[in-house]
C-alpha positions in Angstrom: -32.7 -5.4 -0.8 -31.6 -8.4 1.4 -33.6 -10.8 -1.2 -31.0 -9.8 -3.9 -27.7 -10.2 -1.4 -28.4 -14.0 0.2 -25.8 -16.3 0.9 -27.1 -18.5 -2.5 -27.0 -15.2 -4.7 -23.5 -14.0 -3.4 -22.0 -17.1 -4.5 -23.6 -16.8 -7.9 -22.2 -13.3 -8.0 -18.3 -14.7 -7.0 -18.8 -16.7 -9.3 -19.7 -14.9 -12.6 -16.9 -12.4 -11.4 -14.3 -15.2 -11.1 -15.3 -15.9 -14.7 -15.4 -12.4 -15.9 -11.6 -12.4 -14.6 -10.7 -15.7 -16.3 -12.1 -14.6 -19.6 -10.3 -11.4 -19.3 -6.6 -13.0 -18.2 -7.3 -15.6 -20.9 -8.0 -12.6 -23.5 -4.8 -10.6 -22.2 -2.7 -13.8 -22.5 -3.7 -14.3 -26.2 -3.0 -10.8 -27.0 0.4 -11.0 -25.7 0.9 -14.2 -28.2 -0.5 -12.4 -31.0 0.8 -8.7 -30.6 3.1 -7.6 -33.5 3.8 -4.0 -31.9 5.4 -2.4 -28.9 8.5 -4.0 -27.4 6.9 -7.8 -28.3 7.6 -7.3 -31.8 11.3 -7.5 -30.6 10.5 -10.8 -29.0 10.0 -13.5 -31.9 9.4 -16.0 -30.3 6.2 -17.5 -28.3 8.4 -18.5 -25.0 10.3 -14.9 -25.1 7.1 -13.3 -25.2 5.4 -15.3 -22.5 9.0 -14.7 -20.5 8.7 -10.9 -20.9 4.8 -11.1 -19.8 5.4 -12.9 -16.9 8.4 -11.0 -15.6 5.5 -8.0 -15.0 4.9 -7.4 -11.3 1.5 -6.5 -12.7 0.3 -9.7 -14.4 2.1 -11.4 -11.2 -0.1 -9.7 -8.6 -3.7 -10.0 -11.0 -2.9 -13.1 -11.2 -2.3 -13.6 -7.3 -5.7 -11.8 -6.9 -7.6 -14.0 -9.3 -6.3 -17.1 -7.3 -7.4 -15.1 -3.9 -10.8 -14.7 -4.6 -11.0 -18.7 -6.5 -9.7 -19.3 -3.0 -11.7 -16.9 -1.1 -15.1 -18.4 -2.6 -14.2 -22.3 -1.7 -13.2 -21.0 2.0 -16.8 -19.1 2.0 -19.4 -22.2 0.5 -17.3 -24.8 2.3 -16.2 -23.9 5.5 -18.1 -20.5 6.0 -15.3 -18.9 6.5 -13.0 -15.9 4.9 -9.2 -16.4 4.0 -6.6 -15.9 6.4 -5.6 -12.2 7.5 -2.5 -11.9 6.6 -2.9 -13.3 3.2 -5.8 -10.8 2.6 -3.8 -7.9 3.3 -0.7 -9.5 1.4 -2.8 -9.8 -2.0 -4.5 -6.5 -1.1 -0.7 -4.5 -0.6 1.1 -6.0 -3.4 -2.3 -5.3 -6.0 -2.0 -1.7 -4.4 1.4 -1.5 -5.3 1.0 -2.1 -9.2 -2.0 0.3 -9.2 0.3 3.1 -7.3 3.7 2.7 -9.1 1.8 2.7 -12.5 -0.2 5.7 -12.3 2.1 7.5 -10.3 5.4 6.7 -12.0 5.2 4.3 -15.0 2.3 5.9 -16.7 4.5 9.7 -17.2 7.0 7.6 -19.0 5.9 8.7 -22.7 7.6 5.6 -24.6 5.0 3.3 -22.5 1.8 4.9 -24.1 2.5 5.5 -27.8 0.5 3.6 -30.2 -1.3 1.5 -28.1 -4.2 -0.5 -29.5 -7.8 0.2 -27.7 -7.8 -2.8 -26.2 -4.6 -2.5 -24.4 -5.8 0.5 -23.7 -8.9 -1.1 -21.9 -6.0 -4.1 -20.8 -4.5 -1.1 -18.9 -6.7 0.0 -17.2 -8.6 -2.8 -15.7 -4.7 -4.3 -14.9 -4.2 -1.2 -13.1 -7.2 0.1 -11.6 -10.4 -2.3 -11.4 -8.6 -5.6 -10.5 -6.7 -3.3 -7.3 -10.2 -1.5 -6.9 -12.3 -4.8 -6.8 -9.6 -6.1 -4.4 -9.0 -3.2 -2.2 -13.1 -3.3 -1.8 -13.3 -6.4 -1.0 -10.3 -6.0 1.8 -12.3 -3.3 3.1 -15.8 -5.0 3.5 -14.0 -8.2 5.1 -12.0 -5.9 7.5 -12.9 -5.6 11.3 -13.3 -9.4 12.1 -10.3 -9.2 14.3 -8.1 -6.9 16.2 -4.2 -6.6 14.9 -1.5 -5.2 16.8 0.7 -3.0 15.0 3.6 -3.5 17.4 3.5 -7.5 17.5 3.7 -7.3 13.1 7.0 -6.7 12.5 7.7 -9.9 14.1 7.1 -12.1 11.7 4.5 -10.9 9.1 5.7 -7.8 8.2 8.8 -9.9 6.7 7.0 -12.6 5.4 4.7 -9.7 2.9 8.4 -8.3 1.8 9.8 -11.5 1.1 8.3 -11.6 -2.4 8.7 -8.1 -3.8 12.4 -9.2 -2.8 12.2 -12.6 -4.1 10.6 -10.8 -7.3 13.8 -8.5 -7.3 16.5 -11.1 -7.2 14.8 -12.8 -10.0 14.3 -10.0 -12.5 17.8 -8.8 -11.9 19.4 -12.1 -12.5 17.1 -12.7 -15.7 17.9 -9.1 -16.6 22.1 -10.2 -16.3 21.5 -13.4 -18.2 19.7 -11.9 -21.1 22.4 -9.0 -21.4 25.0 -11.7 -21.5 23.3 -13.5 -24.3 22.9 -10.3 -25.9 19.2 -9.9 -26.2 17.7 -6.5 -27.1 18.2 -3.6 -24.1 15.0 -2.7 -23.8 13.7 -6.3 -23.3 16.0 -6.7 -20.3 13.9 -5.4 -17.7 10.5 -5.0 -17.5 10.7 -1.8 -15.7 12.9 0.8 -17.0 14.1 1.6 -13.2 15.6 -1.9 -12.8 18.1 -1.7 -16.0 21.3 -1.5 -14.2 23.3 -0.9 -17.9 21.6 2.4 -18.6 23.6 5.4 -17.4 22.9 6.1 -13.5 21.6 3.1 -14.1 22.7 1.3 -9.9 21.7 5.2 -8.7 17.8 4.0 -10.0 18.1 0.6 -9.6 18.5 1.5 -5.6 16.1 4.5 -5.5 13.4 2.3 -7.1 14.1 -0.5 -4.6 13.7 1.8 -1.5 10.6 3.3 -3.6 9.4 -1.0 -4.1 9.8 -1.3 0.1 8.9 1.6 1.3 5.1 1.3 -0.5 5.5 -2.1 0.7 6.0 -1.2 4.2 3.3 1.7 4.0 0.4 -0.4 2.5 1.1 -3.4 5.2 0.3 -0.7 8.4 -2.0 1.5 6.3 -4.2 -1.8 5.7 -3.9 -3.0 9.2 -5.2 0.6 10.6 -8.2 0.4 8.0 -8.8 -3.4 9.7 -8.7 -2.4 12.9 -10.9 1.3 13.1 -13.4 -0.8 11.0 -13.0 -3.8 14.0 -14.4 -1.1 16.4 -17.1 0.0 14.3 -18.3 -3.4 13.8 -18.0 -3.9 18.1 -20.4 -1.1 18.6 -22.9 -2.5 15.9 -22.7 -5.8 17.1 -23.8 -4.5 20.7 -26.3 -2.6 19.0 -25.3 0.5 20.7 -27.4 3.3 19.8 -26.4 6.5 18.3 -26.5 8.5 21.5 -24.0 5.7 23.5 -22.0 5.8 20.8 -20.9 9.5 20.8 -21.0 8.7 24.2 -18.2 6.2 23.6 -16.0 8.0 21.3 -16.4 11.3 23.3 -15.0 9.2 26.7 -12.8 6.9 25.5 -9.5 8.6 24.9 -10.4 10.5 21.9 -8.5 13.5 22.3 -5.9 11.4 24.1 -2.7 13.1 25.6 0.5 12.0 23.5 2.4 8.7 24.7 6.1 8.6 24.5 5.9 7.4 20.9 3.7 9.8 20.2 6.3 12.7 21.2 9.0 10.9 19.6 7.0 11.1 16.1 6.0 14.6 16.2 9.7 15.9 17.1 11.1 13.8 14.6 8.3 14.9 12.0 9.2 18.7 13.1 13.5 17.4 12.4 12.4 15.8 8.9 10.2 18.8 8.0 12.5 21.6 8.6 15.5 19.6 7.0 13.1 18.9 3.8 12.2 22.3 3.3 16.1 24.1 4.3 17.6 20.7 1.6 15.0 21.1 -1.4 15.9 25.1 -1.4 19.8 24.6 -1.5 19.0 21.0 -3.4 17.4 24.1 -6.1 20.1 27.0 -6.0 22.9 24.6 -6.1 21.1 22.5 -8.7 24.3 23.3 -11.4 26.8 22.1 -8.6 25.0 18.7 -7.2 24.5 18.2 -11.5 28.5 18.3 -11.6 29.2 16.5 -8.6 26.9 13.8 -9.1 27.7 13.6 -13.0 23.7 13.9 -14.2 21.7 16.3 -16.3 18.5 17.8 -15.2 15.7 19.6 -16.3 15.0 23.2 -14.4 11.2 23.0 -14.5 11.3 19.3 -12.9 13.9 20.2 -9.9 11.6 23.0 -9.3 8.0 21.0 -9.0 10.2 18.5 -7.0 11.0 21.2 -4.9 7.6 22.7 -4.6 6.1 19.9 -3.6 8.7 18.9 -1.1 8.1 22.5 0.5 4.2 22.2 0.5 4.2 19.0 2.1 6.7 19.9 4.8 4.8 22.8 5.6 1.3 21.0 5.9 3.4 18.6 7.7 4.4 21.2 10.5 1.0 22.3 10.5 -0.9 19.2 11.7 2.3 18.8 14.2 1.4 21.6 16.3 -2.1 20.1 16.3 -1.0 16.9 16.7 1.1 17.9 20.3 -2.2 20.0 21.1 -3.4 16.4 21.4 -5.9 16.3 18.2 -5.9 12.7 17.7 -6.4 13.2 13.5 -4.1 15.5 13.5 -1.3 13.4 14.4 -3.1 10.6 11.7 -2.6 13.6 9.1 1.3 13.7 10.0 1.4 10.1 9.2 -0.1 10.0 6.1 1.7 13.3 4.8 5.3 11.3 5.7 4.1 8.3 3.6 3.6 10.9 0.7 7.1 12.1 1.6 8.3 8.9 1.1 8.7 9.1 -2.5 10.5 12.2 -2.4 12.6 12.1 0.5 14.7 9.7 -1.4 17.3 12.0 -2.8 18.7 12.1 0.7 19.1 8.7 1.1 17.9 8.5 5.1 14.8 10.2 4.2 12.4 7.0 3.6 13.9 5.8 6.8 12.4 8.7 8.7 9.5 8.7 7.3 8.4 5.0 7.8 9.2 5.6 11.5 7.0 8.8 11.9 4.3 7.3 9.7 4.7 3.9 11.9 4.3 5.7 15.3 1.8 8.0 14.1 -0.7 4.9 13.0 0.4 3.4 16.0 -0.6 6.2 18.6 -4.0 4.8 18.6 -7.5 6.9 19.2 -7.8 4.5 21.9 -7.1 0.3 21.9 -9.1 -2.4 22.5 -8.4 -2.6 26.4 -10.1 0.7 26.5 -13.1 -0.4 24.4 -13.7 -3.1 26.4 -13.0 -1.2 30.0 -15.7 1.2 28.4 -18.3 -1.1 27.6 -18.4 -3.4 30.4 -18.6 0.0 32.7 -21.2 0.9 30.6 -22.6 -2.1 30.8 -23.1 -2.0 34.6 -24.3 1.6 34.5 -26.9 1.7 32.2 -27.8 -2.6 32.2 -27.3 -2.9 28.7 -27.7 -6.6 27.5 -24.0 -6.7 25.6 -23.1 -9.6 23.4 -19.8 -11.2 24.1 -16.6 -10.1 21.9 -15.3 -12.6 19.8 -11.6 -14.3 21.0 -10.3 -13.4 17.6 -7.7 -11.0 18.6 -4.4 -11.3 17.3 -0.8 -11.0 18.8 -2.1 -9.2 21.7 0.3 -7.4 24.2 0.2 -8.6 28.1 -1.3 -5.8 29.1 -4.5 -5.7 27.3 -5.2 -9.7 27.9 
């Protein structure tokens, strides 16, 4: 098997992949040119039609991922080496982000799929699911080299991987403004329906999809760096050619069933708060649904307010669930809480500090580690002297580290 994955043959294979992604972009560009239906046949000209294209978050972030791995495969023939972390997970959230909000939000819309072609069909999909596949995969199987701290990254990265889905923002909403003042057609204002500030409730979805746009962001940046840094200790334990036995060994004794620091407790009685208030609001939310309608001045359909508040009541309860495992001092448990406030995230939105909650518990949740890298290293040098193990060194590639675990 390792004849057909040498450093020679994995170039070739970046490369016919960069040029399966070229040929594809250049095919998707030409479409756009060419298409006579859908919202471009509104757009006469060749420049409005490349203006609408381009205004895509989507064909933005493919784009950003074909240029990744063109970079990617210069860093690895010529210097051996792999792009820099952060722009690894930077690509990787923001491709994430276009296959989420697509699937999950853009793809119910009805108007989006009528009579579409079979080739935008196949467009579609590899805009919105191979390309973040392929990218997401390749995160994962470059993950582990280093060791990120999750407190140090709102520092500085965390705000430098928002600053373009802001920058992105300003721009659409200021191209969306100009075109409405030169009278252009409505629905070629935006080119997401939850941006058109015009429509009616139109600055109510304008700010929910906004806190939707950041709060992904800001879930994708610490989901990523967990992923990196559980796969970092895998990799420590292969490269020291521990054996099977140690390692149990290892995960049984270091800190696996860890007791709860002080962030730790703070998450789970805050997940406990947000639970009970999600599942106490979505009931009166759905009983009073004719009144909030009034006061609020919005229609509504019944069946929809009552899967929202289904699902807002199944969540909180699975939520409250892994809590009381989580303060019995189940490390996954507490993992579970995190993840289930992420997914709370897009529906803890209608009321308004709901996101803000959620991020936190999902933040100190990931944070809470199963144990850190201190302990890893306490662990193996001890083991080291016990059992005369011949361990190789760990690399110096650790990130932002604290003081306490220099």
């Amino acid at each position: 098997m390792k004849k057909y994955f040498t450093d020679r043959k994995l170039f070739v294979y970046r490369i016919i992949g960069i040029m399966l992604i070229f040929i594809f972009l250049v095919c998707d560009f030409v479409l756009v040119l060419e298409t006579k239906s859908g919202i471009y046949s509104e757009l006469p000209t060749y420049g409005e039609r490349l203006s609408h294209y381009y205004s895509y978050f989507t064909t933005q972030s493919n784009y950003l991922v074909f240029m990744y791995f063109i970079f990617y495969l210069f860093q690895k023939k010529f210097k051996n080496t792999k792009p820099d972390f952060i722009i690894r997970i930077m690509v990787t959230v923001y491709i994430t982000m276009t296959m989420i909000v697509f699937w999950t939000g853009l793809f119910v819309q009805g108007d989006l799929m009528k009579n579409m072609s079979v080739y935008e069909w196949i467009s579609t999909f590899i805009l919105h699911t191979i390309m973040p596949l392929v990218m997401i995969l390749s995160y994962i199987m470059t993950a582990g080299d280093i060791f990120y701290k999750f407190e140090s990254h709102h520092k500085a990265n965390y705000w430098l991987i928002c600053l373009y889905p802001f920058l992105y923002l300003l721009c659409i909403l200021v191209r969306g403004y100009i075109r409405h003042v030169d009278k252009q057609p409505s629905d070629t204002l935006f080119p997401y329906f939850f941006l058109n500030f015009y429509t009616t409730n139109g600055f109510s979805m304008l700010a929910v999809g906004t806190v939707l746009i950041f709060t992904l962001c800001t879930s994708f940046q610490y989901f990523y760096i967990w992923i990196n840094n559980l796969f970092y200790f895998r990799k420590q334990i292969k490269v020291n050619n521990i054996t099977k036995v140690d390692q149990i060994k290892i995960l049984l004794n270091i800190k696996q069933y860890r007791q709860l620091d002080h962030k730790g407790k703070i998450a789970m009685i805050l997940a406990i708060v947000v639970a009970i208030f999600n599942i106490v609001f979505s009931i009166l939310y759905y009983v009073l649904r004719n009144v909030w309608s009034k006061i609020l001045n919005y229609s509504y359909e019944n069946k929809i307010v009552l899967k929202f508040t289904i699902i807002i009541i199944v969540f909180s309860i699975i939520t409250l669930i892994f809590v009381i495992l989580g303060l019995a001092n189940f490390y996954w448990a507490r993992i579970v809480v995190g993840f289930c406030s992420i997914a709370l995230i897009c529906f803890n939105w209608i009321w308004i500090a709901g996101p803000i909650f959620d991020i936190t518990i999902a933040t100190l949740c990931l944070n809470n580690h199963k144990y850190s890298k201190a302990d890893l290293d306490i662990y193996l040098a001890t083991h080291n002297k016990t059992n005369k193990l011949k361990l190789k060194p760990f690399p110096e590639q650790i990130l932002l580290l604290d003081e306490d675990e220099k």
